[in-house]
C-alpha positions as CSV (number, residue, x, y, z in Angstrom):
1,X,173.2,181.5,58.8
2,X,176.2,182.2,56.7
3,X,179.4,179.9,56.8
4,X,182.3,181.1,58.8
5,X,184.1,182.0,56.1
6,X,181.8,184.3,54.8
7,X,181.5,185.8,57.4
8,X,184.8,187.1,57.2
9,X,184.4,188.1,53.9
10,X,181.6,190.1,54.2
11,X,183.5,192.3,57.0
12,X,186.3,192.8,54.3
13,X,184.0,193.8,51.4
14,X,182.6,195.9,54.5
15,X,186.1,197.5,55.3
16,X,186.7,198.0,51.5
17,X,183.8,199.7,50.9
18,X,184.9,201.8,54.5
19,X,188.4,202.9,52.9
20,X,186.7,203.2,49.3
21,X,184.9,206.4,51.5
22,X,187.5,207.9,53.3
23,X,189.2,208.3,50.1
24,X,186.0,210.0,48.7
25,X,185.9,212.8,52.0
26,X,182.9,210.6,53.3
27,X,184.6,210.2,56.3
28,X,180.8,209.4,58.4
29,X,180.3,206.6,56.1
30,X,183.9,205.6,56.3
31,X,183.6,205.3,60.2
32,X,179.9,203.7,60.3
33,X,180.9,201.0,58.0
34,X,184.6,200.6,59.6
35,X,181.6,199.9,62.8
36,X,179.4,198.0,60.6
37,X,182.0,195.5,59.9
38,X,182.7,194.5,63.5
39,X,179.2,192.5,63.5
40,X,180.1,189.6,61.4
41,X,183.5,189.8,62.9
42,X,181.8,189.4,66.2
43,X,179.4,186.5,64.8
44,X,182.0,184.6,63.1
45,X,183.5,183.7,66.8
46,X,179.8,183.9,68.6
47,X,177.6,181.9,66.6
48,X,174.0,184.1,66.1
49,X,172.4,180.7,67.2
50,X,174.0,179.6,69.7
51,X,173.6,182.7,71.8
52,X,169.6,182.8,70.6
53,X,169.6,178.9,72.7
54,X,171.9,180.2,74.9
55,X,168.8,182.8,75.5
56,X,166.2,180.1,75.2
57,X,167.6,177.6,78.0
58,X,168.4,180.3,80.5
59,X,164.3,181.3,80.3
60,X,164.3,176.9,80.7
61,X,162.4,176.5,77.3
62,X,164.2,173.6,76.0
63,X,161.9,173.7,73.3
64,X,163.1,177.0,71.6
65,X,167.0,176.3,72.5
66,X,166.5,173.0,70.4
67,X,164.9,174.8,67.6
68,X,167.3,177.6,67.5
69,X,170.4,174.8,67.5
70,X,168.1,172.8,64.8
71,X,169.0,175.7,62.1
72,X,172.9,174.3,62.6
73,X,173.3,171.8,59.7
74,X,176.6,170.9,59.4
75,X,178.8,172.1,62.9
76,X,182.0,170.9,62.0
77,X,181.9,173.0,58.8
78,X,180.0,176.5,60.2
79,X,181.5,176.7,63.4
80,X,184.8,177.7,65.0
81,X,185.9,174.9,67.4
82,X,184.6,176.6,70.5
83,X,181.3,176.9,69.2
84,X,181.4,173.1,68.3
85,X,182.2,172.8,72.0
86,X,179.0,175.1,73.0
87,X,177.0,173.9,70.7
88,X,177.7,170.3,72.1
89,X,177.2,171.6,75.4
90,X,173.9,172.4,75.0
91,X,172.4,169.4,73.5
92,X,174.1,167.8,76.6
93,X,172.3,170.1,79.1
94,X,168.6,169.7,77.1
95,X,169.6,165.7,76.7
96,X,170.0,165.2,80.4
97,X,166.7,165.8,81.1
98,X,165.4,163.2,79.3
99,X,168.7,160.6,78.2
100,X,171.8,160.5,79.9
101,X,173.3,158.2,77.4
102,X,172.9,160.6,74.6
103,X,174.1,163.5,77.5
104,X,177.6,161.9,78.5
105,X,178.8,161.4,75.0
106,X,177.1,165.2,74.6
107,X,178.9,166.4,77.3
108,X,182.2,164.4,76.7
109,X,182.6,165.6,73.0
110,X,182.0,169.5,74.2
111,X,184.4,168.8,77.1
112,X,187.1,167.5,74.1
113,X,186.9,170.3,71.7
114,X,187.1,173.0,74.8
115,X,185.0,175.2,76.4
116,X,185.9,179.6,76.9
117,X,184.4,179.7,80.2
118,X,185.7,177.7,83.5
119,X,182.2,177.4,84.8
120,X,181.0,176.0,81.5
121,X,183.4,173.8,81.8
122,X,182.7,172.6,85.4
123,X,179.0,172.1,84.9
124,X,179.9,169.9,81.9
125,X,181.8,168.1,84.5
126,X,179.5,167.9,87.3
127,X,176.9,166.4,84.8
128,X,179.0,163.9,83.5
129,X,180.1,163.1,87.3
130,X,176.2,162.6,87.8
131,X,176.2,160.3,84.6
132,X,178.6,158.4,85.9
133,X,177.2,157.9,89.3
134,X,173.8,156.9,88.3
135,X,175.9,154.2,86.5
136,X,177.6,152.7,89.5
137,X,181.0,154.5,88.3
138,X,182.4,155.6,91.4
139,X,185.8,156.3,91.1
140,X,185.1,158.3,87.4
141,X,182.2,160.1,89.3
142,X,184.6,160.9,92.4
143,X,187.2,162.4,89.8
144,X,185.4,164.3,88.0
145,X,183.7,166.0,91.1
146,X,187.4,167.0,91.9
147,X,187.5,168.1,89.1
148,X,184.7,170.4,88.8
149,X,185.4,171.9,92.4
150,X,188.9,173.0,91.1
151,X,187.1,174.8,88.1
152,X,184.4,176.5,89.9
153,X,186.3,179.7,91.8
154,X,182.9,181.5,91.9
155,X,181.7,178.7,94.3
156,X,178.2,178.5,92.1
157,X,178.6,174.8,92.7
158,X,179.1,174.3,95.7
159,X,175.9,173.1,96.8
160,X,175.6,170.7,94.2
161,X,178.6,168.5,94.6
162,X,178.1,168.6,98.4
163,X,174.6,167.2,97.7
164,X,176.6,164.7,95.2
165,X,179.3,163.4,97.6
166,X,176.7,162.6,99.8
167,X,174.6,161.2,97.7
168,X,177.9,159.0,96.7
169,X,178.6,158.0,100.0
170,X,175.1,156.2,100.2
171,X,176.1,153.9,97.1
C-alpha cells in the first residue's frame, strides 16, 4: 500500500509522462497513460484494502476482511478521513460479533469522522442502538433508532428496528 500522498504523485509523474507524448506525436500513449493515471487517483480516495474487506465481509468471511484491514498500519496517516471512517466501520461490524465493547467505540469513532453513504451510516447507528440496549440504555437506544429510521430512505431496515422497538418495549 502506498501513502496517500504518493499516490498522487505517481498520477502526476503519470500525467507528465502523458503530455511528455503528445508532444512527441504519440498521441495513443499520450491517451493510455492520461487513462492510466486515473487508477491511483481513484485509489487515493477508495483505499485498495478497504474495498478487498469490503469484498470479504459481504461473502461473511470475517476472517479475510480482518486480514485485508491488517495490511493498514498507520490509518490516520494513509487514509483520507472517509476511509478512516470505513475503515472503523468495519472493525465495528467484525467486533460485534464477538465484543460489543470494542464495537460501540468502533462504531462511534467511524460515526465521528463521517461516513459517504446514508445506509452506512444508519447501520452504524442501528448497531450502536443495539449496543446500547443490551446495556440497559434506553433512552440512547430509543434515539439513535430515530435516528437510523430517518437515514434509511431505501427502507433496508425496516425490519430490524421494528424487531428492536419491540424487543425495547419488553425491557
Amino acid at each position: 500500500m502506498f501513502h496517500k500522498n504518493i499516490k498522487l504523485i505517481i498520477a502526476g509523474l503519470i500525467l507528465i509522462t502523458s503530455v511528455w507524448q503528445f508532444t512527441e506525436n504519440n498521441i495513443g500513449n499520450g491517451i493510455f497513460l492520461i487513462l492510466l493515471s486515473l487508477i491511483p487517483i481513484f485509489l487515493y480516495f477508495k483505499n485498495e484494502f478497504i474495498l478487498l474487506a469490503f469484498i470479504k465481509l459481504r461473502k461473511q468471511d470475517f476472517a479475510g476482511a480482518t486480514k485485508w484491514l491488517s495490511y493498514i498500519k498507520n490509518p490516520e496517516a494513509a487514509l483520507v478521513q472517509k476511509q478512516q471512517g470505513y475503515f472503523n466501520y468495519l472493525h465495528g461490524i467484525m467486533n460485534s460479533q464477538t465484543n460489543l465493547q470494542v464495537a460501540e467505540k468502533y462504531f462511534k469513532k467511524a460515526i465521528e469522522l463521517g461516513l459517504s453513504m446514508d445506509m452506512d451510516l444508519a447501520v452504524a447507528k442501528l448497531n450502536l442502538a443495539g449496543v446500547a440496549m443490551t446495556r440497559r440504555r434506553k433512552l440512547e437506544a430509543t434515539n439513535l433508532l430515530n435516528e437510523a429510521k430517518k437515514l434509511d430512505k431505501q427502507g433496508m431496515l425496516n425490519d430490524q428496528i421494528k424487531m428492536m422497538k419491540d424487543q425495547m418495549k419488553k425491557i
